[in-house]
N, C-alpha and C positions, 0 to 999 in steps of 0.2 A: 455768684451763680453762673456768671459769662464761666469760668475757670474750670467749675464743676461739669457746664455741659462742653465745654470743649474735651474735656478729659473722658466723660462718655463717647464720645465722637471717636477718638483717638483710641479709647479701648474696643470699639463696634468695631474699629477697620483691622486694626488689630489682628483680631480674632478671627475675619471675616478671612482678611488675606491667606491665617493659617489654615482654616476650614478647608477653600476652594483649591492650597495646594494637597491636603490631605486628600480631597475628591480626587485628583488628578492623578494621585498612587495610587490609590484604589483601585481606579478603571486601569491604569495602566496594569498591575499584578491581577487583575482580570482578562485580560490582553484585550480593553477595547481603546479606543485612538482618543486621549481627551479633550484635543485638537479641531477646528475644521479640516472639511475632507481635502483629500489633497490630490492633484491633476490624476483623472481617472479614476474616482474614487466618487461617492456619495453619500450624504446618510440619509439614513431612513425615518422613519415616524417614531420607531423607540431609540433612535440618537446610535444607532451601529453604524459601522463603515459596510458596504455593500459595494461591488464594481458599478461604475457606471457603464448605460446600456450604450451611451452613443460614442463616449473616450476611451472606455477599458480597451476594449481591444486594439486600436491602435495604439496604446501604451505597450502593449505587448509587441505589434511590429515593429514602432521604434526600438526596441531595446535588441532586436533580431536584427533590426538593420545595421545600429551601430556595433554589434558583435561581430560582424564583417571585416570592418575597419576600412571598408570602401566607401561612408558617409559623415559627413560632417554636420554641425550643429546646424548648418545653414537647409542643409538636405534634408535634415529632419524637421527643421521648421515650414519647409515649402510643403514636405510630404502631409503634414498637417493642414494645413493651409487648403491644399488641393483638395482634402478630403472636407471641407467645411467645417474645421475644427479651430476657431477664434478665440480670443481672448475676451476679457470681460467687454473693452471698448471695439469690439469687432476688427480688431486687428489680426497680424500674424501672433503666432503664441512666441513671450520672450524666450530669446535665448539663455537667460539665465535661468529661466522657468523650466527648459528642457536640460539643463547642466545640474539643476538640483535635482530633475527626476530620476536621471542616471544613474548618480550617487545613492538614492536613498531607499535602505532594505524594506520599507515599508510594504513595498512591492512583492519580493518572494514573502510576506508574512512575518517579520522583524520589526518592530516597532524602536526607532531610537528617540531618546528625550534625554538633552544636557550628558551625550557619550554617554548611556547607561541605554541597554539593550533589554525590550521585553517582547515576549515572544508574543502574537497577537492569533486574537481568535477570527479573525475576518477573511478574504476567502483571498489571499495571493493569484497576481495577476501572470509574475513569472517563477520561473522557479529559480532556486541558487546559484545553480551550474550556469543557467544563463548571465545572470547578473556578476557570478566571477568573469565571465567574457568580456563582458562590457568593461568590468574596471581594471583588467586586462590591458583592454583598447587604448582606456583613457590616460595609463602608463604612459604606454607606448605612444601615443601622439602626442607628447608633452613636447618631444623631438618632432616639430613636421618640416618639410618641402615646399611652404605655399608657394614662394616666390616660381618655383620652376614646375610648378600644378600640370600648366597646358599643356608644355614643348617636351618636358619629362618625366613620363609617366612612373617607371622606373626606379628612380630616384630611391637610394636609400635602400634598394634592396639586397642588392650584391657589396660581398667585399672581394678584393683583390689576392685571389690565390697564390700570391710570388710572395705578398710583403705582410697583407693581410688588413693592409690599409682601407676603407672607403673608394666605392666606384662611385664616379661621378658621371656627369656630363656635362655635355658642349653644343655651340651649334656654331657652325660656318656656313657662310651666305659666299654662294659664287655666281658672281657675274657675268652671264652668255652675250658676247656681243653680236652674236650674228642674229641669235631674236630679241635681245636686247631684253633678256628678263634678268630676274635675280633667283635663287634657288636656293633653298634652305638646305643643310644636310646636317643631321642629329646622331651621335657619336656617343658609346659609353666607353669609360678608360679611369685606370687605376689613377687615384689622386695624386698620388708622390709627393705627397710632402714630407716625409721624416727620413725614408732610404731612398737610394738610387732602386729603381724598377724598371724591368725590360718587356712586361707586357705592350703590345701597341693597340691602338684604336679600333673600338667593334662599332660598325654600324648599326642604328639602332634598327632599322628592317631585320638585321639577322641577328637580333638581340632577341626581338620580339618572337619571333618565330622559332628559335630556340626554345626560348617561354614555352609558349602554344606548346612546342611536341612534348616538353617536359611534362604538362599537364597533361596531354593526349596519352599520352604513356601510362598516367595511373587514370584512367578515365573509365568508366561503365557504358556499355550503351545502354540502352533501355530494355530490351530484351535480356542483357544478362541481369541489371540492377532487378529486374522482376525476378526474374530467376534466383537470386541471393536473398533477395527478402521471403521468397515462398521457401527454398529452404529453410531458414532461419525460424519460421513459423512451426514448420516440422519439428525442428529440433527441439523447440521449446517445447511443443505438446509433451513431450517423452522425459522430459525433466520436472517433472512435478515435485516429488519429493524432495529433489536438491535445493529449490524454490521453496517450499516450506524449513527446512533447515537452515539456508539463507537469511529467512523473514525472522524464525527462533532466535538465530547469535544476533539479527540488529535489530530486536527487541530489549535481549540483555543488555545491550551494548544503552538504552534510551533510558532503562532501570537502573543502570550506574550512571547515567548522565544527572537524574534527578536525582538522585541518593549526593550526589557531590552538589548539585545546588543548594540542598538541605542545609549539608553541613556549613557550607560555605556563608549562607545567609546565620546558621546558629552562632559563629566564628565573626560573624560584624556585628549580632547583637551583640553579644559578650564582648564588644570591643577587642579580640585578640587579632584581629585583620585591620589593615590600615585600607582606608575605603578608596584609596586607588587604587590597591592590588584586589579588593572584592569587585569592585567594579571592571576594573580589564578583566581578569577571571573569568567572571560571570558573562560576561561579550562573548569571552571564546565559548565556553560551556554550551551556551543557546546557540550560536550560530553553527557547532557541530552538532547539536540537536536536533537543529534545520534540515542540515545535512543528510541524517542519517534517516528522516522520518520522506524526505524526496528519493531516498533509496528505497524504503519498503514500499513507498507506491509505485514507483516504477517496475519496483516487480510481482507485487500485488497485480498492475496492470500488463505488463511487458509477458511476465514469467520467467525472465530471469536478467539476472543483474548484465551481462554481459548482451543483451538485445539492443539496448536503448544504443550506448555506443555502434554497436555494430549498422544498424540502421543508419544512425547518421551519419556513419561513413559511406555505406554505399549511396546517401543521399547526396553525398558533397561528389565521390566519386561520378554518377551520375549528371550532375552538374558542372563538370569539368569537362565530361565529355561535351555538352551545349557549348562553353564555355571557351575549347577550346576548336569547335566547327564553327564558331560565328568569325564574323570580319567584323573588325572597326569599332573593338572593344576593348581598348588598352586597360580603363579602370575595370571592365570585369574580371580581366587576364588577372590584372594586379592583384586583385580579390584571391582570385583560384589560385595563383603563385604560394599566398601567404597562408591559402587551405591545406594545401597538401604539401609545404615546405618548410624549408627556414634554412637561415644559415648558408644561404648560395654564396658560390663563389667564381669567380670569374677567370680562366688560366688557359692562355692561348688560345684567343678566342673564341673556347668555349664555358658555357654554366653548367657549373655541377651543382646539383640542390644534395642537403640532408633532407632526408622525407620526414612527417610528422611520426610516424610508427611505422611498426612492420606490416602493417596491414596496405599503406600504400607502397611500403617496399617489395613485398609481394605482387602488387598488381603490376611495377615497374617490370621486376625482372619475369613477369609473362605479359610485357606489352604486345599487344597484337592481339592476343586472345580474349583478355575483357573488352576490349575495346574493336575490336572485327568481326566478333564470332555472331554469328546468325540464327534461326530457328532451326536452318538446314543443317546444319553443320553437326560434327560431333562433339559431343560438349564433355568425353571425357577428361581433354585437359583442365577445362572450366570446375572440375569436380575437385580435379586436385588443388587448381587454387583457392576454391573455396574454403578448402580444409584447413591451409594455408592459415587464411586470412584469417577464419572461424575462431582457429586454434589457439590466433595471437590474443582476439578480443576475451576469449574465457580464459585465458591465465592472465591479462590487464584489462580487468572490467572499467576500471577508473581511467 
């Protein structure tokens, strides 16, 4: 009898175990989360995921912050912190708590379980494009600078135009005996380790300030950044229909997205697909699904595909201009640097940047004019760089 009911026991769990993961596909191929809620998230009385009222949003600006590449895990925990946002034991929230939130698309609306991707019905906190930023970021900082955080802010930006090596830095302390102080002096200069190189030493004052004008250069003030966005409003009004034709091809485009998910899931019943090629597949398939379904609302809402870019260029532009009129803002500098740049290089003491697109190549070569021009003034030149710039974002909306 003992034999018999343990063999009941053994079949109840059984069965039990299979049931609650069959519930667990279920909700998932329904896209609801079959999980507790996860940072930022909460469920409601019929068991859905819902934003929460008092963390959503700040899950949002950390993920803005860290797409900067100006903040760290630590800046994101204080920023939390500040805003009264604690852990279960009223601590700071973990750093590893904020390194999973990073990672995980649950956030634009993706749901992952065991590397398998479903798309979810709950109301996304960011969208994709931001979230490729961020893992972007976290590429890129796998390489950091801590050791030299303070004294070089720098670090890591430039390479050496002769050789093509790494710029580095330095610092020398010289001793005043007549006031009997010490005095620091911070230096950027080609590494030299693998060729001989004939660059010499840039002081970092006319490092930084180099910086600054390079940003000053593609910068907006505020009167023109207003100016660019009011036209841009215009433009869109007059493009309606291109805007409905747009929405048309990335409809078709979501009608073959699911037409190949179909087949794709008939191909792993039928056993003709090995379930790691259905499985990566089907990652990619949803996650361009994402994609393209964040592109009709933005021009469902914008009015056209090439707004949303363009905005946030005059907004960063904008922001360069702050950016580069403040004093004693190395880390914001370094921010704007990596906004409107990349690819610097350092060649007789001076930096040359590659701009991110042509749009702040445009504003560089009419520096002066985005950046000077006033209410009073004429703003035809302003008209022609608008066209410019306009021109670059509607033939690369992406």
């Amino acid at each position: 009898m003992l034999n018999i009911a343990f063999g009941q026991s053994k079949y109840y769990v059984d069965n039990l175990s299979e049931n609650v993961r069959r519930g667990i596909r279920q909700k998932l191929r329904r896209g609801e989360w079959p999980s507790k809620a996860p940072f930022g998230y909460q469920m409601d009385s019929r068991k859905k995921l819902i934003v929460d009222r008092k963390t959503g949003k700040y899950v949002k600006q950390i993920f803005e912050m860290y797409a900067t590449g100006g903040y760290s895990y630590v800046d994101l925990q204080n920023f939390l912190f500040s805003h009264k946002i604690y852990s279960k034991h009223g601590d700071k929230i973990d750093i590893g708590t904020l390194k999973r939130v990073l990672v995980d698309p649950i956030y634009y609306g993706t749901m992952k379980m065991k590397g398998e991707f479903y798309q979810g019905v709950h109301q996304p906190i960011i969208t994709k494009k931001l979230f490729d930023k961020v893992q972007a970021v976290i590429i890129k900082k796998s390489k950091n600078y801590l050791f030299h955080k303070t004294d070089f802010h720098f670090l890591g930006l430039a390479t050496c135009g002769e050789c093509g090596l790494s710029v580095t830095a330095e610092k020398h302390r010289k001793h005043y005996q007549r006031r009997n102080i010490d005095v620091d002096y911070y230096y950027y200069r080609c590494s030299k380790k693998k060729t001989p190189c004939h660059q010499s030493y840039l002081p970092s004052s006319i490092f930084e300030n180099q910086l600054r004008q390079i940003i000053f250069n593609v910068s907006m003030s505020p009167f023109v950044a207003k100016k660019f966005l009011e036209w841009a409003d215009d433009g869109v009004a007059k493009e309606t229909n291109i805007t409905s034709d747009q929405v048309n091809t990335l409809t078709s485009v979501i009608f073959d997205i699911d037409s190949k998910l179909n087949n794709l899931l008939d191909g792993y019943i039928d056993k003709t697909i090995d379930p790691l090629d259905y499985q990566r597949k089907k990652n990619e398939l949803i996650q361009y699904k994402v994609t393209i379904e964040e592109k009709i609302k933005e021009i469902n809402s914008n009015g056209s595909s090439w707004l949303e870019p363009f905005t946030d260029f005059t907004k960063s532009a904008l922001l360069a201009h702050k950016i580069a009129r403040a004093k004693n803002n190395c880390t914001d500098l370094l921010i704007g640097a990596k906004t409107v740049g990349s690819n610097y290089f350092l060649l007789d003491k001076t930096i040359y940047p590659k701009y991110q697109n042509d749009g702040f190549l445009a504003l560089a070569n009419g520096a002066g004019v985005a950046c000077a021009i006033s209410e009073n003034q004429n703003i035809h030149e302003l008209s022609q760089l608008l066209n410019e710039v306009r021109t670059f974002f509607e033939q690369n909306p992406e």
